[in-house]
N, C-alpha and C positions, 0 to 999 in steps of 0.2 A: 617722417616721424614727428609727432604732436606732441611735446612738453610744457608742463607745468610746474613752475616753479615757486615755492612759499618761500625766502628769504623773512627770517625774523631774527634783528639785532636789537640788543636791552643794554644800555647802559643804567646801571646802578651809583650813586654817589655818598658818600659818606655824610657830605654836605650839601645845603641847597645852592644849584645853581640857578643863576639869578637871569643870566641873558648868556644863548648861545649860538653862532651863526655856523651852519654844517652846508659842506658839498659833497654829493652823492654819485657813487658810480655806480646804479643797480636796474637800470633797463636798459637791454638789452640792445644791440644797435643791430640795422639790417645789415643785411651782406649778399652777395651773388647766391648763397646757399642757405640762407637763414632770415626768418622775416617774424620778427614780433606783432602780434596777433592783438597781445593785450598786457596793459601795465596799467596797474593801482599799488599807488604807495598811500598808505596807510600812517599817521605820523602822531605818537599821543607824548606829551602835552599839543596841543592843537597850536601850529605854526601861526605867527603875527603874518606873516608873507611869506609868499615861495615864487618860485618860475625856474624855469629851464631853458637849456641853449644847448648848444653844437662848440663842445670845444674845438681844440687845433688841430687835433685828430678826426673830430668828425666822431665825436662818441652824445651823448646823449646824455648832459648833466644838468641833474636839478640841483639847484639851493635853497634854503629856507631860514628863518631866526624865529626863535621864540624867545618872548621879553616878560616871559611869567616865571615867577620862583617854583623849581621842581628839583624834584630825589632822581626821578629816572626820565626816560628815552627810551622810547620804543617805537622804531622802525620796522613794518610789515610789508614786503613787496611783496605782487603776487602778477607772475605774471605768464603768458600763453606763446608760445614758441612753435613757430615751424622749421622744423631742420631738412634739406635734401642734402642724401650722400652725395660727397666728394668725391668725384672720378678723377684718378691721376694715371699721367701715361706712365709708361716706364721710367723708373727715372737713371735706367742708364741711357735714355735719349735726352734726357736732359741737358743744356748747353756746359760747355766747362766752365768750371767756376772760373779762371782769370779772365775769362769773356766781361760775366758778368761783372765784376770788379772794372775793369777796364771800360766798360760801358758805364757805370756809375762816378768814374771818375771824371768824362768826360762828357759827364749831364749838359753844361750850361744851363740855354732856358728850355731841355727839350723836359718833358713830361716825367723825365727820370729823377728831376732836382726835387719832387716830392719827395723822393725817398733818401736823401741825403742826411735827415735829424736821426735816420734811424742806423746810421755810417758814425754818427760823432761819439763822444761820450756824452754821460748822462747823468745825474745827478746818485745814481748807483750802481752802474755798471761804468768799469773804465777799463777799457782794454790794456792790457799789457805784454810785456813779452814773453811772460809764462802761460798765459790763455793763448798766445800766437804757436806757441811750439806744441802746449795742446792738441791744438786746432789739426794744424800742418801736420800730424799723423793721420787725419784721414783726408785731408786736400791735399793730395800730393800732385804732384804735374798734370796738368790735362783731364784733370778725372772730373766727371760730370757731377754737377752743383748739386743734384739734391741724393744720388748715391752719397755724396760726400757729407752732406748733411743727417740723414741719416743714419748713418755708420757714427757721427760725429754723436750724435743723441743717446744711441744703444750703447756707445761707453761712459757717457756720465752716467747712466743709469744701472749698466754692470760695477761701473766702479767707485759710487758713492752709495751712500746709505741713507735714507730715511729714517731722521732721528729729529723728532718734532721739540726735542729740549734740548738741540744743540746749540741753535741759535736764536734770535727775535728779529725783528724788523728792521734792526739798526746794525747788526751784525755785517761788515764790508767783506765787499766779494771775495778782499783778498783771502779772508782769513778763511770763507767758503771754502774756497778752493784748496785752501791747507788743510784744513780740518776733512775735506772731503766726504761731510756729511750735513743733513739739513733736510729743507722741506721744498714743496714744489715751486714755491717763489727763489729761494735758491738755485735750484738745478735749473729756473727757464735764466735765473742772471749770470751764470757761469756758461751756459750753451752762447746766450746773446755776446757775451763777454768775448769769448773764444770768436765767434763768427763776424764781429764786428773790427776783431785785430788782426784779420787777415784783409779786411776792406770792405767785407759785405755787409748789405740793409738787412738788419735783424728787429723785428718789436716784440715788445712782450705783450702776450695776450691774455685778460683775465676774463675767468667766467666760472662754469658748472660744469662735473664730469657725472653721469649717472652712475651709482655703483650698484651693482649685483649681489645679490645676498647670495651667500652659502648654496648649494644643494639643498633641495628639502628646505629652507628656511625661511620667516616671512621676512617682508623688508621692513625696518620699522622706519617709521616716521623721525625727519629729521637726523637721520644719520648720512645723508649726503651731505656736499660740504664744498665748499669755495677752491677754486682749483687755478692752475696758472699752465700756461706753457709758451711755445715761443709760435715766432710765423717767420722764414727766410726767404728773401726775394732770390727768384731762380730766373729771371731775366723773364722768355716767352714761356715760357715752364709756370709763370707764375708764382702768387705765393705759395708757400708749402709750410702747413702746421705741423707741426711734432711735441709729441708729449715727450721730456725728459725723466719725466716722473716714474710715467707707466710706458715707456720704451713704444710709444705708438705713433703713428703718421696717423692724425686726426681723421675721423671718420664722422659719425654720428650719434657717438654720445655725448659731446663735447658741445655748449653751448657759450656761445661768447658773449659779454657783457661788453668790454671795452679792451682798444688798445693803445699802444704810446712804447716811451723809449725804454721804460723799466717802472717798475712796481708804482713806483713816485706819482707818474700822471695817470693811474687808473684807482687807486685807491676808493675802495668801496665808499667808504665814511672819511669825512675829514673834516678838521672844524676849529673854531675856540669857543671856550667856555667863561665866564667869571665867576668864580665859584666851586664849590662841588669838592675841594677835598681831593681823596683816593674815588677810583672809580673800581667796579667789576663790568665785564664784558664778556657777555653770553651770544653767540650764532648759533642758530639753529638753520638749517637747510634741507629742501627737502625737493627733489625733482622726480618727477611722475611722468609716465605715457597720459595724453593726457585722457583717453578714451577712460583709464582706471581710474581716474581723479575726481569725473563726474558722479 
């Protein structure tokens, strides 16, 4: 499958910002199943300098500063994506989860110690012992890692609600998890939260989900939209994505931009400004097959 994706973020300011320096997470990284084709970022006021690197993760981030007086910012990605579906075995062949725990605990220097940042806490996710007893109704003894992972995802998602004015960005997990409602960056840091307090490598993954219009109806433009979920290490099982959001084991509508320990190291836009007042902040998103796009 061939996607196309138009990301368009507009910051608006009350006042003039005078000098601002921004870090971006909005092209896409490769993957075993996934291979970016093509990225143009588009950047108005026109950047003093930019460049990009490979953070800690291995994601693909540009920075740039502009040293001119402006009202607004506007970011235009646009970029060309090849997705191949996911094959997964069963996953009640999958290893039991105290395997995998117990092999990560006893990383040292073998190849496993990569995944030890995503075992810790994190700047927004902290495990605790209410996300552990969570957890442990559906890891119970011996039971295979990504059944149990699974089962794990399908009840935050039967048992929370999607409520996009519950909370903001700065809202802690704990209170997520009380309130037992929120948005999709929520539900991937309470899944991580729980899976990470039993001892397993959990990251969060951001990107794009395609959505389906209605029956009968056209799709409009810019009504897709920036999405989150997680990925659980299953030892030889590999990773395994799952959407908490939309109760799904990642297939191919799901395109990944970047990942890291929680929200904090993938951040679309991030930056400081001098100047500027109050701001507004418009995303528009839009992902297309991309044969319909030409």
């Amino acid at each position: 499958m061939k996607y196309r994706i138009r990301h368009l973020t507009t910051y608006r300011y009350t006042g003039a910002v005078t000098t601002c320096h921004n870090e971006i997470h909005l092209a896409p990284r490769n993957a075993p199943t996934q291979r970016c084709e093509r990225y143009e970022l588009f950047i108005e006021p026109n950047p003093a300098g930019m460049g990009s690197r490979l953070d800690f993760f291995g994601n693909p981030t540009h920075y740039f500063s502009i040293h001119e007086s402006h009202l607004s910012l506007t970011l235009h990605a646009v970029t060309d994506v090849q997705i191949q579906p996911k094959e997964f075995s069963d996953p009640s062949n999958s290893p039991r989860w105290e395997d995998v725990r117990r092999n990560i605990r006893k990383a040292g220097m073998s190849p496993e110690v990569a995944l030890l940042p995503y075992t810790f806490d994190s700047p927004l996710v902290s495990p605790s012992s209410e996300l552990q007893l969570y957890a442990l109704e559906s890891f119970w003894p011996d039971r295979p890692i990504a059944e149990a992972a699974i089962e794990l995802t399908s009840r935050i998602f039967n048992g929370f609600v999607y409520d996009t004015e519950a909370t903001d960005v700065f809202t802690p997990l704990h209170d997520v998890f009380g309130l037992k409602r929120g948005v999709c960056q929520d539900f991937a840091h309470v899944a991580i939260g729980c899976l990470r307090s039993i001892g397993l490598p959990a990251r969060y993954v951001s990107g794009y989900i395609r959505t389906q219009p209605a029956g009968g109806k056209t799709k409009l433009i810019g009504t897709d939209a920036s999405h989150a979920w997680i990925s659980v290490y299953c030892g030889p099982y590999g990773w395994l994505d799952l959407d908490p959001t939309n109760n799904l084991v990642v297939h191919s509508d799901h395109i990944t931009l970047a990942w890291g320990r929680d929200y904090s190291d993938v951040t679309p836009v991030k930056g400081v400004v001098v100047g500027g007042g109050d701001h507004r902040l418009n995303v528009s998103v839009d992902v297309t097959v991309n044969d319909e796009s030409r």
